[in-house]
py3Dmol code that shows the C-alpha trace and the ligand (Angstrom):
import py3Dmol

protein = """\
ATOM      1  CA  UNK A   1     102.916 113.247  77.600  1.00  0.00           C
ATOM      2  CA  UNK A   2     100.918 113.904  80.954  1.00  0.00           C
ATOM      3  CA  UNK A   3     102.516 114.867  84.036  1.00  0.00           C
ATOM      4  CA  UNK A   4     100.406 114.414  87.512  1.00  0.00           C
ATOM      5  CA  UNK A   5     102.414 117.047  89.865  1.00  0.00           C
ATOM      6  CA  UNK A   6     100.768 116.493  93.276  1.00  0.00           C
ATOM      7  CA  UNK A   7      99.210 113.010  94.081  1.00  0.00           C
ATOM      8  CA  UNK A   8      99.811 110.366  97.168  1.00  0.00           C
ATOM      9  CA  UNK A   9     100.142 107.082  95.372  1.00  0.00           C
ATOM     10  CA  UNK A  10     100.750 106.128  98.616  1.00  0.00           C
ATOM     11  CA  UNK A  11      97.088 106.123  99.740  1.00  0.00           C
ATOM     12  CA  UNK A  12      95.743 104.347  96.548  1.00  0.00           C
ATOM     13  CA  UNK A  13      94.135 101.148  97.510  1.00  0.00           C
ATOM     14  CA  UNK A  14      96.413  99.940  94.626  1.00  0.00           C
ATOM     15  CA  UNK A  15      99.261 102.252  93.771  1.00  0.00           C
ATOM     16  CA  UNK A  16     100.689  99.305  90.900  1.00  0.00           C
ATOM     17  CA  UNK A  17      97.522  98.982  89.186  1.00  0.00           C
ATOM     18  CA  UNK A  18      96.961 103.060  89.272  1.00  0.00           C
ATOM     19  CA  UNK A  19     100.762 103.676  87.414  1.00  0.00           C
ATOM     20  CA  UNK A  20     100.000 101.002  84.990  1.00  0.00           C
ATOM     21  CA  UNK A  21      96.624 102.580  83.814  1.00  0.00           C
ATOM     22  CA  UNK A  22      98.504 106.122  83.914  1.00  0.00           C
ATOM     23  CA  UNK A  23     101.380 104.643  81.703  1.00  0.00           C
ATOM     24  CA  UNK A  24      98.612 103.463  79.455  1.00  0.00           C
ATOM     25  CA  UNK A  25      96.923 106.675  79.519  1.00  0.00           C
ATOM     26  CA  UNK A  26     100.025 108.870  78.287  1.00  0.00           C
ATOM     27  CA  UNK A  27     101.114 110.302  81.683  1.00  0.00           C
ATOM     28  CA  UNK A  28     105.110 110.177  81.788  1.00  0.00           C
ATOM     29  CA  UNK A  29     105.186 111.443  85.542  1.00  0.00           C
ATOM     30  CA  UNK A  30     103.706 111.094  88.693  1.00  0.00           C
ATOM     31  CA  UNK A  31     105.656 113.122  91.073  1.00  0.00           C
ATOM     32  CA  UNK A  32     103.485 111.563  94.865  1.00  0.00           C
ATOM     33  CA  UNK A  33     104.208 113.523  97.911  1.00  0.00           C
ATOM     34  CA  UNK A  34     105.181 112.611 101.363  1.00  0.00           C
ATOM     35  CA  UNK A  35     103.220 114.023 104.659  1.00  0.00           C
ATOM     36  CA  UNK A  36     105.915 112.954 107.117  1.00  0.00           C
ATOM     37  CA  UNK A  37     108.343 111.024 108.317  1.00  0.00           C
ATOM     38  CA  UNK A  38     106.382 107.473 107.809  1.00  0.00           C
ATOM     39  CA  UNK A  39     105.389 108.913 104.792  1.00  0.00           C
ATOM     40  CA  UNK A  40     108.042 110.194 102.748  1.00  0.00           C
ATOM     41  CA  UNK A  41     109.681 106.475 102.970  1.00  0.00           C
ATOM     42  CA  UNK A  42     106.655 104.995 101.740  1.00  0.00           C
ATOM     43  CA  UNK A  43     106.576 107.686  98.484  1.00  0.00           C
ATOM     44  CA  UNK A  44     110.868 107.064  98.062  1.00  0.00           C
ATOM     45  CA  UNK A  45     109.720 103.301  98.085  1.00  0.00           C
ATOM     46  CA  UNK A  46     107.709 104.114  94.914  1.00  0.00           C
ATOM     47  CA  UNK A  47     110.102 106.267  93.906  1.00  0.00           C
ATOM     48  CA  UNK A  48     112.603 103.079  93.558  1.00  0.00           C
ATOM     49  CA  UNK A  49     109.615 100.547  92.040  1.00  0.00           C
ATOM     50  CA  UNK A  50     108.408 102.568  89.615  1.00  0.00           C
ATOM     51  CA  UNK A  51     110.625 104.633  87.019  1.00  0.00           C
ATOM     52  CA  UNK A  52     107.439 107.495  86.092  1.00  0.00           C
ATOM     53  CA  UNK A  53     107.441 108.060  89.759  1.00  0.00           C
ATOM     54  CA  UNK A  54     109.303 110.298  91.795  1.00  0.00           C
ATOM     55  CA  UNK A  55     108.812 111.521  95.197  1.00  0.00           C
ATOM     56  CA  UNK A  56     108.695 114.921  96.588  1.00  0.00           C
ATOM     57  CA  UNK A  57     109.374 114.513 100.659  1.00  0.00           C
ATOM     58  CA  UNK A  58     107.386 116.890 102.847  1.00  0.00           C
ATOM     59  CA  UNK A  59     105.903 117.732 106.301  1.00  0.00           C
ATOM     60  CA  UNK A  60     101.902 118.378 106.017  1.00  0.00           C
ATOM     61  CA  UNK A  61     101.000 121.621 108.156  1.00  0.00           C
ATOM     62  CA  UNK A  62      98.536 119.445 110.163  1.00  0.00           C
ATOM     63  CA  UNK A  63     100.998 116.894 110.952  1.00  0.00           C
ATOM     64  CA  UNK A  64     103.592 119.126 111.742  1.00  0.00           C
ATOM     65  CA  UNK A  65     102.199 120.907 114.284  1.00  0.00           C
ATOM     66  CA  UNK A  66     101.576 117.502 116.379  1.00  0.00           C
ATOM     67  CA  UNK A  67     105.664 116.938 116.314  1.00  0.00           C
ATOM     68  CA  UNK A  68     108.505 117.698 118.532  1.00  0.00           C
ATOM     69  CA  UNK A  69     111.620 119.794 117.575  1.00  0.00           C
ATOM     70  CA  UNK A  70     113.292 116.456 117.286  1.00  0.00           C
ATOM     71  CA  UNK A  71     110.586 115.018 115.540  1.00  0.00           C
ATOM     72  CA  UNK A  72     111.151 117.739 112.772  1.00  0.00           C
ATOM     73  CA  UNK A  73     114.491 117.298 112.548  1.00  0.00           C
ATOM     74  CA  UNK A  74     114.357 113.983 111.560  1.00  0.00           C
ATOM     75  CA  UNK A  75     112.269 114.807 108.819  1.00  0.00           C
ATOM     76  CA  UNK A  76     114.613 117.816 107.528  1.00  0.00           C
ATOM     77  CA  UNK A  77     117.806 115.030 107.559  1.00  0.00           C
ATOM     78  CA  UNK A  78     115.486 112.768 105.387  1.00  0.00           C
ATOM     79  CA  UNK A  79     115.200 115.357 102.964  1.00  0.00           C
ATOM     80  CA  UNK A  80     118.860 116.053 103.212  1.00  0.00           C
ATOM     81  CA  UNK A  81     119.676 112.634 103.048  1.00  0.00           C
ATOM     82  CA  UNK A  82     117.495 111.904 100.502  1.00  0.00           C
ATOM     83  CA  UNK A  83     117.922 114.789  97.600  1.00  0.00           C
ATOM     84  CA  UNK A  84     114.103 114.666  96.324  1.00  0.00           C
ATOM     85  CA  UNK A  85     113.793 116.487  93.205  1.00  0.00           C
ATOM     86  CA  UNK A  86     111.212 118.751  95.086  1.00  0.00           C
ATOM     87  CA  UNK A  87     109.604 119.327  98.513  1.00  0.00           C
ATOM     88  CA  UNK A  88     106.276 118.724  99.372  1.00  0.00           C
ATOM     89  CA  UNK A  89     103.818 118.600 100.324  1.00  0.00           C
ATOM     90  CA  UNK A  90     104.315 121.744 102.638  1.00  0.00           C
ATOM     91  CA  UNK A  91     102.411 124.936 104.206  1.00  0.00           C
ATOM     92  CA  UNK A  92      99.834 126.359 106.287  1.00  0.00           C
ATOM     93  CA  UNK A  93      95.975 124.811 106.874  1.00  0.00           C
ATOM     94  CA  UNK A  94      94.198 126.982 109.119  1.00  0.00           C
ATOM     95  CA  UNK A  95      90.750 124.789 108.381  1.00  0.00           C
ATOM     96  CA  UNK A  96      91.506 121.979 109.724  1.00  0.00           C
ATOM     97  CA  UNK A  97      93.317 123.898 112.965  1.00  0.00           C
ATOM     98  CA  UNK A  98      93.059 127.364 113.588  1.00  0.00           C
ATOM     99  CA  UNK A  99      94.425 126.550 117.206  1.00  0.00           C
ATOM    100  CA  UNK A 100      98.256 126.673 116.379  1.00  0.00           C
ATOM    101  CA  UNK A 101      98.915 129.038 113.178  1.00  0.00           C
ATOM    102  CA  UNK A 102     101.806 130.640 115.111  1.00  0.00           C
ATOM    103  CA  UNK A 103     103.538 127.017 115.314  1.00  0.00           C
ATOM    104  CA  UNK A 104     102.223 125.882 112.129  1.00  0.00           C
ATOM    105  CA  UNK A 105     103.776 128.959 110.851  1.00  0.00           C
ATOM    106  CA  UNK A 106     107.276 128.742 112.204  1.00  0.00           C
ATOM    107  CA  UNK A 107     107.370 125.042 110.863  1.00  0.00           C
ATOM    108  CA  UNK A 108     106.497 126.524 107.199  1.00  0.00           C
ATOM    109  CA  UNK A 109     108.904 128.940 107.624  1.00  0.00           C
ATOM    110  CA  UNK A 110     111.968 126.532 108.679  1.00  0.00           C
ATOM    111  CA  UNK A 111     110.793 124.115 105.718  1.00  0.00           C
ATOM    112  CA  UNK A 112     110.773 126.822 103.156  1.00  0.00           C
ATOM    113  CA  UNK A 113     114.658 128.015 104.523  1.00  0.00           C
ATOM    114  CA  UNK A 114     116.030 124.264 104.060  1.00  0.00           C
ATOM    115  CA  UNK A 115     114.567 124.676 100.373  1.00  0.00           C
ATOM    116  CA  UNK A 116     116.050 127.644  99.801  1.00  0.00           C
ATOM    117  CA  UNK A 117     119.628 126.240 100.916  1.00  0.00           C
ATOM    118  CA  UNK A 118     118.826 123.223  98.610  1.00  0.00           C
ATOM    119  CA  UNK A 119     117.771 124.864  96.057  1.00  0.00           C
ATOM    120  CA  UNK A 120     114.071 122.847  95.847  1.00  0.00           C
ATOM    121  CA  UNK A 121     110.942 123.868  94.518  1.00  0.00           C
ATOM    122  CA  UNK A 122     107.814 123.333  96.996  1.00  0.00           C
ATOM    123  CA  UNK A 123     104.435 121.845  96.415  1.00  0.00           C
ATOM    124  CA  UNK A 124     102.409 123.723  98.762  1.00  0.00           C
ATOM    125  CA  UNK A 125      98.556 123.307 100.233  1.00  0.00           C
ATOM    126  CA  UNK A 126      97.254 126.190 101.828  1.00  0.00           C
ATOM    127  CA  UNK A 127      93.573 126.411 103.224  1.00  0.00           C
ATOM    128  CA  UNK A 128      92.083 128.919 104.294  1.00  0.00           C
ATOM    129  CA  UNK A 129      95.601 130.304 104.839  1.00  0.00           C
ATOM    130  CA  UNK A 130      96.511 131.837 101.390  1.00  0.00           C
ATOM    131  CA  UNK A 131      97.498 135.412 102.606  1.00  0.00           C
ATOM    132  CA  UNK A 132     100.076 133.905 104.898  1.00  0.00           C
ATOM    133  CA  UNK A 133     101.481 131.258 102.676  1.00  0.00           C
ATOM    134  CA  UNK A 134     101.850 134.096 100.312  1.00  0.00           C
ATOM    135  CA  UNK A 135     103.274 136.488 102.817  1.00  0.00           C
ATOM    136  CA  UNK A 136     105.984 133.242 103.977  1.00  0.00           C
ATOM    137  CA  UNK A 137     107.163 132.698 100.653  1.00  0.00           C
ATOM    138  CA  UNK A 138     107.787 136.332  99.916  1.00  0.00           C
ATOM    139  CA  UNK A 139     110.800 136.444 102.623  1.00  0.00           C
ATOM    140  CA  UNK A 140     112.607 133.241 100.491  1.00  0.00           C
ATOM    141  CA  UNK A 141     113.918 132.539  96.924  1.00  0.00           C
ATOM    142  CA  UNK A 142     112.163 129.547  96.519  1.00  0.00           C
ATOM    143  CA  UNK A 143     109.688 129.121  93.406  1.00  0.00           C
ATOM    144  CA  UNK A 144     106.335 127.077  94.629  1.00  0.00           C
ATOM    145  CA  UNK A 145     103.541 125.757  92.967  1.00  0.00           C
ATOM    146  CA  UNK A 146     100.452 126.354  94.759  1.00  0.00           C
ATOM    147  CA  UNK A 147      98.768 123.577  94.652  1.00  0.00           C
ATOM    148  CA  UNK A 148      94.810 123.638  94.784  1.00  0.00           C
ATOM    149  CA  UNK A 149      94.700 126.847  95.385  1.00  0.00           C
ATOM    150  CA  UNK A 150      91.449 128.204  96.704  1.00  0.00           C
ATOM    151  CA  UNK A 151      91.976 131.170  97.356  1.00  0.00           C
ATOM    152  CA  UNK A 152      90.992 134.719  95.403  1.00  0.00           C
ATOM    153  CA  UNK A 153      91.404 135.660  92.579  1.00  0.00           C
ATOM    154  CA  UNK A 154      93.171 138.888  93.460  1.00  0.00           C
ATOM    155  CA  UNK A 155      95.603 136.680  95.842  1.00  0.00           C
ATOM    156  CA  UNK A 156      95.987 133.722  92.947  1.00  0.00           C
ATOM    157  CA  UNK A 157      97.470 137.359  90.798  1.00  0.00           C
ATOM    158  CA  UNK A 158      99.473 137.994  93.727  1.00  0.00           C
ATOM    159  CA  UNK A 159     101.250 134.402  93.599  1.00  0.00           C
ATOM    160  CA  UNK A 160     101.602 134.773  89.655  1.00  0.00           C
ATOM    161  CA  UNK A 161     103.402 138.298  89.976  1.00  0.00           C
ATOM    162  CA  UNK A 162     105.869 136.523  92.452  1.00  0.00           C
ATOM    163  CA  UNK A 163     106.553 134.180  89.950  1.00  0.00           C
ATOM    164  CA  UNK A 164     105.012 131.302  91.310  1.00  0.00           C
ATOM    165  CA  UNK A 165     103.269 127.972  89.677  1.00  0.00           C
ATOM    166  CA  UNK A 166      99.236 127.024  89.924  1.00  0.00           C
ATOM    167  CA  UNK A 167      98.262 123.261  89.349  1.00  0.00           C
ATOM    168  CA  UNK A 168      94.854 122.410  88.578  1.00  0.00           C
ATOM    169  CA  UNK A 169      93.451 119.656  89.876  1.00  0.00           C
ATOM    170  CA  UNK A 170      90.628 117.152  88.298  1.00  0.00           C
ATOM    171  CA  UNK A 171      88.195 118.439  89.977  1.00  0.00           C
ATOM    172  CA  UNK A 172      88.382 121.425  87.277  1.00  0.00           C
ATOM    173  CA  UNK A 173      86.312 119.517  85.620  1.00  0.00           C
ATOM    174  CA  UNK A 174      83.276 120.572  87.793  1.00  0.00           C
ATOM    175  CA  UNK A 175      84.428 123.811  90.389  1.00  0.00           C
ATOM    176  CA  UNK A 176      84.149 126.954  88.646  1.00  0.00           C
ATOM    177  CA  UNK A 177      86.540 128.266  91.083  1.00  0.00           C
ATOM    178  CA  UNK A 178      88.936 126.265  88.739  1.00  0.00           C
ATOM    179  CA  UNK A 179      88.195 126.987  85.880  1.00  0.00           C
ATOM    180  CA  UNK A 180      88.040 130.548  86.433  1.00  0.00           C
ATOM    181  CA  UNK A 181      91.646 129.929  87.798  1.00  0.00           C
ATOM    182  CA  UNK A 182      92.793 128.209  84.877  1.00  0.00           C
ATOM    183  CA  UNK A 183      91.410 131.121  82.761  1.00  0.00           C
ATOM    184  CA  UNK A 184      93.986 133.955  85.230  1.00  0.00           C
ATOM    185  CA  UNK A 185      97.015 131.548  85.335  1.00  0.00           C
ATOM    186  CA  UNK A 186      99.742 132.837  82.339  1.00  0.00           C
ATOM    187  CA  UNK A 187     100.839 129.476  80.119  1.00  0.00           C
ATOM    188  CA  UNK A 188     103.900 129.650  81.463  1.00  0.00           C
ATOM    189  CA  UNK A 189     102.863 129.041  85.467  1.00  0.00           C
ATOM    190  CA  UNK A 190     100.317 126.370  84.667  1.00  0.00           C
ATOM    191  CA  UNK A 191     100.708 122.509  85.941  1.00  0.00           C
ATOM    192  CA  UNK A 192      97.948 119.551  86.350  1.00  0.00           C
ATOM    193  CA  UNK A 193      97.282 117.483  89.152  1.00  0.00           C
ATOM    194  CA  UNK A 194      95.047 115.079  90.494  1.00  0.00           C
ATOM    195  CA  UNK A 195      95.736 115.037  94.409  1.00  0.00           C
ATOM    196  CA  UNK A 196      94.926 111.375  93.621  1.00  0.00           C
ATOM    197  CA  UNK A 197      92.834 109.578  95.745  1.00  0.00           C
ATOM    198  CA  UNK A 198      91.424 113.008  96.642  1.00  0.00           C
ATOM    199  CA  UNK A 199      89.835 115.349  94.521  1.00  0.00           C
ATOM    200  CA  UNK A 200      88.310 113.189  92.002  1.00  0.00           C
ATOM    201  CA  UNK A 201      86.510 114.280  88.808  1.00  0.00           C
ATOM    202  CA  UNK A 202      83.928 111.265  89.153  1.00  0.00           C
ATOM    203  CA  UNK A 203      82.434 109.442  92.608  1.00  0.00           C
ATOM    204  CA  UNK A 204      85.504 107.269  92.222  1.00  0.00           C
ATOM    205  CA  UNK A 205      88.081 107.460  94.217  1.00  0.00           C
ATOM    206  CA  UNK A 206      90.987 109.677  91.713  1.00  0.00           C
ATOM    207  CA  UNK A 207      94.120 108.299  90.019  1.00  0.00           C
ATOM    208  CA  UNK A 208      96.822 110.210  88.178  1.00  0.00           C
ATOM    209  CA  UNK A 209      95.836 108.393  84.546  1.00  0.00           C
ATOM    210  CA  UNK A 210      92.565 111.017  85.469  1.00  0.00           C
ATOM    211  CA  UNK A 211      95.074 113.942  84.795  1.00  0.00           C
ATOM    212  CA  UNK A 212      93.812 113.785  81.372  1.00  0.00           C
ATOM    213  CA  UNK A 213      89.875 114.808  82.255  1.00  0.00           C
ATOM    214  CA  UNK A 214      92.063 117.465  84.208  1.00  0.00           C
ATOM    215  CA  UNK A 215      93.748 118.795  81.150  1.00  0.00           C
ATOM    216  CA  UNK A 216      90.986 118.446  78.898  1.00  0.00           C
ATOM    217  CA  UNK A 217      89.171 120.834  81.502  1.00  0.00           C
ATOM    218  CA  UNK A 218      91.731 123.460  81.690  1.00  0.00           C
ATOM    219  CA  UNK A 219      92.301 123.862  77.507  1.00  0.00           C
ATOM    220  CA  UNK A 220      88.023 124.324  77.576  1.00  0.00           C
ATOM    221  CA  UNK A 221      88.243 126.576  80.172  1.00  0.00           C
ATOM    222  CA  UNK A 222      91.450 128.283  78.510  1.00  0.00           C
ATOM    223  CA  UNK A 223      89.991 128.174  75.014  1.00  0.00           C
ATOM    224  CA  UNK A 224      92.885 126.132  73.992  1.00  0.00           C
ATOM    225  CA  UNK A 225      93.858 123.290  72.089  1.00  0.00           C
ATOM    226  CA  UNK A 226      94.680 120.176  73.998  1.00  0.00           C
ATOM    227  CA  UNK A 227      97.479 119.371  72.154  1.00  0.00           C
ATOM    228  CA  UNK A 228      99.002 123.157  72.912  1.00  0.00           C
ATOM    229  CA  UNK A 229      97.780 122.978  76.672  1.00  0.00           C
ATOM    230  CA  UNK A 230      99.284 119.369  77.148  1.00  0.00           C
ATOM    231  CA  UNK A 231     103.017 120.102  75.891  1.00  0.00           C
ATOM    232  CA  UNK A 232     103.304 123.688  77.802  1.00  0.00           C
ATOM    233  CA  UNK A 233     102.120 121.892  81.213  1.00  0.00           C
ATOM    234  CA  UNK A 234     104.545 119.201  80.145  1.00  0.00           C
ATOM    235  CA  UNK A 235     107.261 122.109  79.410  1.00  0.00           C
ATOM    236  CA  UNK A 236     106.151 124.192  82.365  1.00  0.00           C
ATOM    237  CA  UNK A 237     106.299 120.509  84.839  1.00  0.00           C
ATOM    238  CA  UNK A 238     110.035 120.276  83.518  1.00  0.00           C
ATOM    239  CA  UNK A 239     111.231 123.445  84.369  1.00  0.00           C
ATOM    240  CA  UNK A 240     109.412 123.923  87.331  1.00  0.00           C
ATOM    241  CA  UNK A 241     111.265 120.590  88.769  1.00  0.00           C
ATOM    242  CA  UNK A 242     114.394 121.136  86.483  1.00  0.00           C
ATOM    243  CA  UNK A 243     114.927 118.153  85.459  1.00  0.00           C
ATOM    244  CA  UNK A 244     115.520 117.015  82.147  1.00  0.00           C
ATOM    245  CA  UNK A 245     114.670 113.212  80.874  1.00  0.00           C
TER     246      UNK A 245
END
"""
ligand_1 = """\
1
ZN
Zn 97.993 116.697 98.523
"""
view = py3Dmol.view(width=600, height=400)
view.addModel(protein, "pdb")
view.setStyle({"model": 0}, {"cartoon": {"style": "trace"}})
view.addModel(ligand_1, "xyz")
view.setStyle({"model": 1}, {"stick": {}})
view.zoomTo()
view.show()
């Protein structure tokens, strides 16, 4: 079975229609993840409708720099409250706002310490940021898959030797960066993704049942068989989340 490890259902112009042609297509989890407040009750609400679905609940960097210390706090008792099996999506854009890293920073850094008393793994975005999302997680025990990642090479090695997770998304298909990624990326620490409706590997907008071009991608690019490259991500997804079936 397929797992899609970072989408936002959410934002699908039809989230039902997008899990039914994933079911169909072999994918046995969608794990979509919240931005905020607003949206980490829309991704619990799929959460409860669909049973391949389960919802990470995060703060994006972007939108958490535009909150108030109250504001934030509302958002770390929802993920108290609400026990997600992960958190995310989390960390540090500089991209789209290289105004506030400082504040965007200290947010990171309070989100990653609530994961480490919970015990969560993150999903985290970083852009244009790498260097500091890596240096951030290096003060925490928390294990993250870096999501996207766009980094180097030489920082992607970096993540890897702290024992973090790499997901691929399906637009692997096309960016070399990708693929050369997938090549660097031990078995163990690779996941797929779609970032569904971002990302996508065709002028459509992306679903997770797409997951499979992903995977497809990353056994070319690995030299692999699909078969082989399909069950470790699906082994690797599971103990990355712990969570057994
Ligand atoms: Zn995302």
């Amino acid at each position: 079975m397929y797992v899609d490890i970072h989408c936002h259902l959410d934002a699908l112009s039809n989230p039902q229609a997008a899990v039914s042609s994933a079911e169909e297509a072999g994918v046995s989890l969608i794990l979509t993840n919240g931005l905020h407040y607003e949206n980490n009750k829309a991704a619990l609400l799929l959460q409860e409708q669909f049973s391949v679905v389960k919802a990470a609940l995060g703060l994006y960097p972007n939108d958490a720099v535009t909150l108030s210390d109250e504001q934030l706090s509302l958002v770390y008792d929802q993920i108290r409250d609400h026990n997600p099996v992960a958190i995310g999506e989390i960390g540090l854009d500089y991209h789209h706002d290289a105004t506030q890293k400082e504040r965007m920073k200290s947010v990171f850094t309070e989100v990653l310490a609530l994961a480490e008393e919970l015990k969560k793994p993150v999903l985290v975005h970083s852009r244009k940021a790498e260097a500091d999302v890596l240096d951030a997680l290096s003060s925490f025990s928390v294990v993250a898959n870096l999501h996207c990642f766009g980094g180097s090479l030489k920082l992607a090695r970096r993540g890897i030797d702290a024992g973090h997770y790499f997901s691929l998304p399906t637009s692997v298909v096309r960016a070399t960066h990708f693929q050369r990624l997938s090549q660097e990326v031990p078995a163990d620490r690779l996941l797929s993704e779609t970032d569904a409706p971002w990302m996508s590997p065709n002028d459509l907008p992306n679903e997770p049942a797409n997951v499979l071009v992903g995977v497809q991608a990353i056994a070319a690019a690995r030299k692999e068989v699909l078969e082989d490259t399909r069950s470790q991500i699906f082994m690797n997804s599971k103990r990355f989340l712990s969570y057994e079936e």
